[in-house]
C-alpha positions as CSV (number, residue, x, y, z in Angstrom):
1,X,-237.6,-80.9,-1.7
2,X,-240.7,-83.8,-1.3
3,X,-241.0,-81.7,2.3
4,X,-241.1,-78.3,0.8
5,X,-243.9,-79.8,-1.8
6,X,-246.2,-81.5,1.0
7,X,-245.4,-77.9,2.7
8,X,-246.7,-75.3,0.3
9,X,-249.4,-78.2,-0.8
10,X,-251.3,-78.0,2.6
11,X,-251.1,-74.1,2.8
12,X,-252.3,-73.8,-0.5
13,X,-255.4,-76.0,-0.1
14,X,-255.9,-74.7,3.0
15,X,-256.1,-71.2,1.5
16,X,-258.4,-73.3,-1.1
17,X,-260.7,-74.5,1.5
18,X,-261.3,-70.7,3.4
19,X,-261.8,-69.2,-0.1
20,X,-264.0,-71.7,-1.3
21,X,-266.3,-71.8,2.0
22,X,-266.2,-68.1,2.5
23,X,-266.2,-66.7,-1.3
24,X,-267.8,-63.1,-0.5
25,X,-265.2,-62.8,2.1
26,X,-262.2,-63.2,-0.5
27,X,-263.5,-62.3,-3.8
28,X,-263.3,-58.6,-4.8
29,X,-266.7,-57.0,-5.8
30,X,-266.4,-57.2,-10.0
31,X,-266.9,-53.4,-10.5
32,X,-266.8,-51.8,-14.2
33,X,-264.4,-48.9,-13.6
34,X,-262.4,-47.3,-11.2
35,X,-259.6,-48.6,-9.3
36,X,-260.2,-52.3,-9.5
37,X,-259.6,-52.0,-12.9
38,X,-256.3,-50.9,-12.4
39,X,-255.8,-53.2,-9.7
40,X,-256.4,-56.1,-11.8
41,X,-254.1,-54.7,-14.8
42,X,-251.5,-54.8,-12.1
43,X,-252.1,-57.8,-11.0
44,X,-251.8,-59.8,-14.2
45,X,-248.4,-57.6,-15.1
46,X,-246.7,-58.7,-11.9
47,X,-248.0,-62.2,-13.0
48,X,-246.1,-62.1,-15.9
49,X,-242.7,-60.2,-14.3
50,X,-243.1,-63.3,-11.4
51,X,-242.8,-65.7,-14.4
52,X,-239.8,-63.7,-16.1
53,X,-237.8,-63.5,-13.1
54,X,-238.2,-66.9,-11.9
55,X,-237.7,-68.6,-15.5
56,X,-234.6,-66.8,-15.6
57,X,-233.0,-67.5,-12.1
58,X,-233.9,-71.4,-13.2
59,X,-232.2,-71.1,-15.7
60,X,-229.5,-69.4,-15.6
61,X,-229.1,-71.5,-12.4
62,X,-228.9,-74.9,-14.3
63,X,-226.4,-73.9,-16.6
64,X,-223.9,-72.0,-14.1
65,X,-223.8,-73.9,-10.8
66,X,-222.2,-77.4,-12.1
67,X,-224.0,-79.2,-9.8
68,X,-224.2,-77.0,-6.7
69,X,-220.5,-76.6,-7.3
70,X,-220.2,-73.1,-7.6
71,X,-221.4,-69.8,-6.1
72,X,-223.9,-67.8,-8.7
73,X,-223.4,-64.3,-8.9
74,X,-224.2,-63.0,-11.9
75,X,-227.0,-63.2,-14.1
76,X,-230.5,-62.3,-11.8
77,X,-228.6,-63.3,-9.0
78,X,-226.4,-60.1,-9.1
79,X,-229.7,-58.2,-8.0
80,X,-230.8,-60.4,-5.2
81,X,-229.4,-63.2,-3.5
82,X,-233.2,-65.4,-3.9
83,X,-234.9,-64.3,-7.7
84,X,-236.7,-67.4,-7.7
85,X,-238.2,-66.6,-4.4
86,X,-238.8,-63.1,-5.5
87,X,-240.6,-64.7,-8.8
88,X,-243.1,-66.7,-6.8
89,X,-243.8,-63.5,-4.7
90,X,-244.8,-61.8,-7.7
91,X,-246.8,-64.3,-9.2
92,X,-248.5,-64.9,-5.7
93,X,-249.2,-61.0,-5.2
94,X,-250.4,-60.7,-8.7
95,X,-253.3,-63.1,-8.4
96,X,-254.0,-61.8,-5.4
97,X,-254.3,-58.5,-6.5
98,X,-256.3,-59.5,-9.8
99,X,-258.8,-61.7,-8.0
100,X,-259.0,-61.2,-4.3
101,X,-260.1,-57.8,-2.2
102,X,-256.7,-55.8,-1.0
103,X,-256.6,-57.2,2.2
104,X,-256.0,-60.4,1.3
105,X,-252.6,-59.3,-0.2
106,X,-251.5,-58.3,3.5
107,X,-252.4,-61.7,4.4
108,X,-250.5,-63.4,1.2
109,X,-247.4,-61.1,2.3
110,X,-247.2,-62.2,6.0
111,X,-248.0,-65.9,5.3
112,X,-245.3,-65.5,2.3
113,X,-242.5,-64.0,5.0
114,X,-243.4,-67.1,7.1
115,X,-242.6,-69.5,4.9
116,X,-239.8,-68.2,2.8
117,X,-237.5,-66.6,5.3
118,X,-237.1,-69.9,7.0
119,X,-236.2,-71.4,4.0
120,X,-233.9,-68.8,3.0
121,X,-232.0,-68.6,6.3
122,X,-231.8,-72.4,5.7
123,X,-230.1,-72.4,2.5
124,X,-228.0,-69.4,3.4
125,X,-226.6,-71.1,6.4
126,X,-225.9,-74.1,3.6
127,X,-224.3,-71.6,1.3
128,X,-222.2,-69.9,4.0
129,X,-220.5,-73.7,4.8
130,X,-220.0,-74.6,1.6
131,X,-218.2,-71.0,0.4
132,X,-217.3,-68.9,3.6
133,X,-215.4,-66.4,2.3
134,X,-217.2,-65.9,-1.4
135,X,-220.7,-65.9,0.6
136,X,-219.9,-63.4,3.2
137,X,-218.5,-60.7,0.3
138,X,-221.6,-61.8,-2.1
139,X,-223.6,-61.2,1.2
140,X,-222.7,-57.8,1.7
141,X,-223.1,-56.5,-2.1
142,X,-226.6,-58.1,-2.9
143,X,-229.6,-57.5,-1.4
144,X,-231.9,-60.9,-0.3
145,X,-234.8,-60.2,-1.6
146,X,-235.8,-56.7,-2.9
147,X,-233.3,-55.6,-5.3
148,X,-232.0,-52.0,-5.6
149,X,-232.8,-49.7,-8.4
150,X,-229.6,-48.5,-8.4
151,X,-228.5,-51.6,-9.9
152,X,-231.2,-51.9,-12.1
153,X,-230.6,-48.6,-13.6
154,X,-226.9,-49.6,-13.8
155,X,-227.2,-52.6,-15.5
156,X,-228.3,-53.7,-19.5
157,X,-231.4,-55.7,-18.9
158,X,-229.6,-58.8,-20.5
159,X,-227.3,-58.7,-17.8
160,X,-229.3,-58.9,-15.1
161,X,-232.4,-60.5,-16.6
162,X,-231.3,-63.0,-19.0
163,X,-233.2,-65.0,-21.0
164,X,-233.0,-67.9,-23.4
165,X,-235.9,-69.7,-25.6
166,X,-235.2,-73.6,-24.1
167,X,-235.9,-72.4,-20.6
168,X,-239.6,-71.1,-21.4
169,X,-240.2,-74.2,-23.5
170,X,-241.4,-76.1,-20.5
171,X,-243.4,-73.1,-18.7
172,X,-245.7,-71.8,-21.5
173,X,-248.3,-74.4,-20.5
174,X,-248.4,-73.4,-17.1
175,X,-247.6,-69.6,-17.5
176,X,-250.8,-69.7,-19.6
177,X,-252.6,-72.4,-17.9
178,X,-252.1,-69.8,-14.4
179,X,-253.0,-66.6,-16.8
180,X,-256.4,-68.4,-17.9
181,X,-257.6,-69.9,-14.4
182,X,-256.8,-66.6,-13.1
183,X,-259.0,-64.8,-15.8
184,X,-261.8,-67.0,-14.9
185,X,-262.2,-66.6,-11.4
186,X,-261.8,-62.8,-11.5
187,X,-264.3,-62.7,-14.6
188,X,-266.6,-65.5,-12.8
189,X,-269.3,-62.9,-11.5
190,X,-269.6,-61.7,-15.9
191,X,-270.1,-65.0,-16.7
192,X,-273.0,-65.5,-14.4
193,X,-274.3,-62.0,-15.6
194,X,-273.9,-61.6,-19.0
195,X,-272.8,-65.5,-20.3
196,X,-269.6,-66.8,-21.2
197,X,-269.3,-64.2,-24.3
198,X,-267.7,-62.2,-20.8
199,X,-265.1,-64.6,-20.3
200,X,-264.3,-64.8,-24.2
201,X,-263.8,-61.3,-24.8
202,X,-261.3,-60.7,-21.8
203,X,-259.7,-63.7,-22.8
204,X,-258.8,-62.2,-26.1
205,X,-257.5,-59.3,-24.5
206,X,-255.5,-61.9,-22.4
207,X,-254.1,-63.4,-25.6
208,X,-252.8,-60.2,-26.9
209,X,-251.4,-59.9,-23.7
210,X,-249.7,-62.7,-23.3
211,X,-248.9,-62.5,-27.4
212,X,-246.8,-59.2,-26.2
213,X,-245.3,-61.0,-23.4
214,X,-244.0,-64.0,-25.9
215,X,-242.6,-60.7,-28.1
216,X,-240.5,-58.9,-24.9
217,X,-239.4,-62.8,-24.2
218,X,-237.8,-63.0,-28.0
219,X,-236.1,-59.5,-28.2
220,X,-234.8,-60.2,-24.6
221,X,-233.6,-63.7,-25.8
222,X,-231.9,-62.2,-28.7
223,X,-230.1,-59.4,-26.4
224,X,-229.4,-62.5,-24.2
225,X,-227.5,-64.7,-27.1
226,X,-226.0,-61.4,-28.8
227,X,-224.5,-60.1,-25.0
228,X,-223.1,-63.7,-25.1
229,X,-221.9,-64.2,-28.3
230,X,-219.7,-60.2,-28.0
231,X,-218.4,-61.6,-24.2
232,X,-217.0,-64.8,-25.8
233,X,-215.7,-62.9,-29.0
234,X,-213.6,-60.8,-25.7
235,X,-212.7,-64.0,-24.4
């Protein structure tokens, strides 16, 4: 895990170091209108599905695999094989898209493939020795990465995506803490212009987007402990 860390630590301020040298390169031109504003709408609402996704595969991870003792399958992990991994690539392509000119997305997604796959092949090879058989079937039924929409369709939400209050309880800071830091480089160019009354206005439009987000996290968490509660009324 420490290797993994160091790992992602030197890409990251690597990518740091080009962006910060280089800004007009990376940054997109802060246009009123248009497509960027789209682009950066989208950007922010991947954010924010990243977050979901990966706060759920944690989760739902920490209660259900007793200590690496048993083979997930349910819960996000009945849509892919990696949600956590497809969490981060949200995240990542969302502030991309919300900061940085489109092809630096390309770039995020190719240096993204690089890393990850060789970690996934790793821990599928690890998964494949500890549960041969279980692995192989789970293999053929669920996708790696990108799930299928079939199953989405298929599937209650709360099935696939669930959610309780306790696992967001140590990720608000940094789900808003990202959100904010985000908001301030793509509104940096505003700030210069017209003051930081820029930055404070899409804030608060930030805010009541992320007061939304904290909303969809409570229903779901509800659907979550009311799914659970009628499965062990069956049982």
């Amino acid at each position: 895990m420490k290797k993994r860390l160091k790992i992602n630590g030197v890409i990251i301020a690597c990518a740091i170091f080009l962006v910060a040298f280089f800004p007009k390169i990376f940054f997109r031109n802060n246009t009123i209108g248009g497509m960027e504003e789209y682009i950066e709408i989208l950007g922010f609402s991947l954010i924010l599905l990243g977050q979901i996704i990966r706060v759920s595969a944690r989760g739902y991870k920490a209660e259900h695999s007793c200590e690496s003792q048993a083979l997930i399958q349910a819960g996000p992990y009945q849509i892919v094989r990696n949600p956590m991994y497809l969490g981060i690539f949200l995240i990542g392509l969302g502030v991309v898209m919300a900061v940085f000119r489109w092809w630096a997305a390309v770039i995020f997604i190719i240096i993204f493939i690089v890393r990850y796959i060789m970690l996934i092949y790793k821990e599928e090879r690890k998964l494949l020795a500890a549960f041969p058989e279980a692995y192989k079937d789970y293999c053929k039924r669920v996708p790696r990465i990108v799930p299928a929409l079939s199953t989405i369709i298929r599937l209650d939400i709360s099935e696939y995506l669930p959610i309780k209050l306790v696992w967001f309880e140590k990720e608000i800071g940094s789900i808003l803490t990202l959100l904010l830091l985000t908001l301030l480089i793509e509104s940096w160019e505003d700030i210069v212009r017209e003051g930081f009354k820029a930055y404070i206005v899409q804030s608060v439009w930030l805010f009541i987007t992320f007061g939304l987000f904290l909303i969809f996290i409570v229903l779901l968490s509800r659907r979550t402990y009311k799914r659970n509660g009628n499965a062990s009324d069956k049982s």
